[in-house]
C-alpha positions in Angstrom: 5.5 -28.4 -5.3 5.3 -29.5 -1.8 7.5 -27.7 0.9 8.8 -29.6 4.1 6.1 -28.1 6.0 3.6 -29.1 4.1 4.6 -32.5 4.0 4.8 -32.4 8.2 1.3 -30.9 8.6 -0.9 -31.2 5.5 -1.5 -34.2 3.4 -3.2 -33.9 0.1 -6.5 -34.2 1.2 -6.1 -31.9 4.1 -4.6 -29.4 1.1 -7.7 -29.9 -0.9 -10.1 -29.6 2.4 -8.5 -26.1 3.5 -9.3 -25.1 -0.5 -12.6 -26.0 -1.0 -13.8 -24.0 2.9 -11.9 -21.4 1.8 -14.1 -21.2 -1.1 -16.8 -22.1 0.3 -17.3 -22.7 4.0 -21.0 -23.4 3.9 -20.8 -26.6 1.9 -21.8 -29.8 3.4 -19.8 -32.2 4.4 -20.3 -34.9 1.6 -19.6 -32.3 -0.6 -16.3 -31.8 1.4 -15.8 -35.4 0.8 -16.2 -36.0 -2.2 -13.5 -33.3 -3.6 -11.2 -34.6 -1.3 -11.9 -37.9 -2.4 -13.0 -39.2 1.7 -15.7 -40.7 3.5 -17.5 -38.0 5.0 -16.9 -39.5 8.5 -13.2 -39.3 7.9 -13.9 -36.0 6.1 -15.7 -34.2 9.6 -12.9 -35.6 11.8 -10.2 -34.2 9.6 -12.1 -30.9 9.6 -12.1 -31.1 13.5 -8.6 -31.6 13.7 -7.8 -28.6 11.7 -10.0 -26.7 13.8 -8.1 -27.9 17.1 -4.6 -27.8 15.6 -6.2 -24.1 15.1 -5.1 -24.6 11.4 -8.9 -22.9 10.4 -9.8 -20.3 13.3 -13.4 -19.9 12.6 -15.7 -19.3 9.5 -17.4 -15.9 8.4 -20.2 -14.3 6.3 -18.7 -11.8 3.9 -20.5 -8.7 3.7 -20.5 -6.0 0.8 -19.4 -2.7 2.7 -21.6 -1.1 0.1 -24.5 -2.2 0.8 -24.2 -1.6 4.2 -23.7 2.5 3.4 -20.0 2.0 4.2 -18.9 2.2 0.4 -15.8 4.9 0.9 -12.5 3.1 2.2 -9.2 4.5 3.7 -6.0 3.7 5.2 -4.8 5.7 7.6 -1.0 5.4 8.4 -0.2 6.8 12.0 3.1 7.7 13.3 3.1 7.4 16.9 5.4 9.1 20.1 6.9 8.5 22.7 7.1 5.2 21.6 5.6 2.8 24.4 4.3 -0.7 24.8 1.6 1.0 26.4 0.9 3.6 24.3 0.9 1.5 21.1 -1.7 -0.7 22.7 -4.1 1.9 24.3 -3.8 3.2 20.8 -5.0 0.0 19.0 -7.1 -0.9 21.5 -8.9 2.8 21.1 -8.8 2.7 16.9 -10.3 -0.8 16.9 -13.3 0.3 19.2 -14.2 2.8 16.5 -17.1 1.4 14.5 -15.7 2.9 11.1 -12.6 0.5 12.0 -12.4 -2.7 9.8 -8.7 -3.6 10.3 -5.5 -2.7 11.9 -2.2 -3.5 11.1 0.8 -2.8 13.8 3.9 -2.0 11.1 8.0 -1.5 11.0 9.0 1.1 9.0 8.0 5.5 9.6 4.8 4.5 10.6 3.8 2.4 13.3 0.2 1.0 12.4 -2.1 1.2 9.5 -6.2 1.7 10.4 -8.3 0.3 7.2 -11.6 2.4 7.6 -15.1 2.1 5.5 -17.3 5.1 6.3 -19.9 6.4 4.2 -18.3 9.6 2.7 -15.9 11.7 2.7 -17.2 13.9 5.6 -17.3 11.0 8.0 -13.9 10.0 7.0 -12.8 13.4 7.8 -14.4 13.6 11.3 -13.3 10.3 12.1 -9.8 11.2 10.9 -10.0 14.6 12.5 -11.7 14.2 15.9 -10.7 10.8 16.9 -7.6 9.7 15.5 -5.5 12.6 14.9 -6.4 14.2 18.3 -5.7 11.0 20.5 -2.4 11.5 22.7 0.5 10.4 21.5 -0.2 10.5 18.0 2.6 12.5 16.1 1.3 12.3 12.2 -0.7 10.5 10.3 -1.4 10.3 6.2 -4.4 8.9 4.9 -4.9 7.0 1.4 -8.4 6.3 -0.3 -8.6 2.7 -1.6 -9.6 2.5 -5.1 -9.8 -1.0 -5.0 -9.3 -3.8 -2.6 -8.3 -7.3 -3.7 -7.9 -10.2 -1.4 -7.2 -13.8 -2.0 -10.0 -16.2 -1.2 -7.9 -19.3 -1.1 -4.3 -19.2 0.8 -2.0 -22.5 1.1 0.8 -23.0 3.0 4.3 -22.5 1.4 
């Protein structure tokens, strides 16, 4: 089913372009083409375009956290106070300079953010938990979940 927005901002072809560099953004460009059915001249400047409308924001190498010693994942929920504007982003910007960061997530609700770590044990999760989260001013709590498993989508379309 196509939604109104999709009709305003994706044709078919850009649907089936955004799909196949989500699976696989090394591909070349006549292979591009050909799933979408497109020359590869018209395929390259519809890639472009999504780039500029900032539709695809850049392209990555995925990298198995366990193979680079990293193989223990958390969340840490942190409760934060006073609540500020500037304390809530000296706080980000301080979690996110942590190499053992791998994503933050700013959240409504008890808590006010979420810090997805990777270390390599559970001792390095404790001292990063310990010694440079927990301790930083302004933070009031913080509960920490291990991830048994992490599942993310390869291919998202718009609604």
């Amino acid at each position: 089913m196509v939604t109104p927005v999709q009709q305003q901002l994706f044709d078919s072809a850009d649907m089936i372009l955004l799909r196949e560099l989500q699976l696989d953004a090394r591909q070349t460009n006549r292979s591009l083409a050909n799933a979408a059915n497109l020359a590869p001249s018209t395929t390259l400047a519809r890639v472009r375009d999504l780039e500029q409308r900032k539709v695809i924001s850049g392209y990555h190498a995925e990298v198995e956290l366990t193979a680079i010693g990293r193989g223990l994942q958390a969340l840490v929920f942190v409760r934060l106070q006073p609540k500020s504007q500037d304390l809530i982003n000296a706080f980000l910007e301080h979690v996110w300079e942590l190499p053992e960061t791998i994503g933050i997530d700013l959240i409504s609700g008890v808590e006010d953010a979420v810090i997805h770590l990777a270390v390599p044990d559970a001792n390095a999760l404790q001292d990063v938990i310990m010694n440079r989260i927990s301790g930083y001013p302004g933070v009031f709590d913080e509960r920490t979940s291990l991830l048994f498993e992490h599942r993310q989508k390869r291919v998202i379309e718009p609604l």
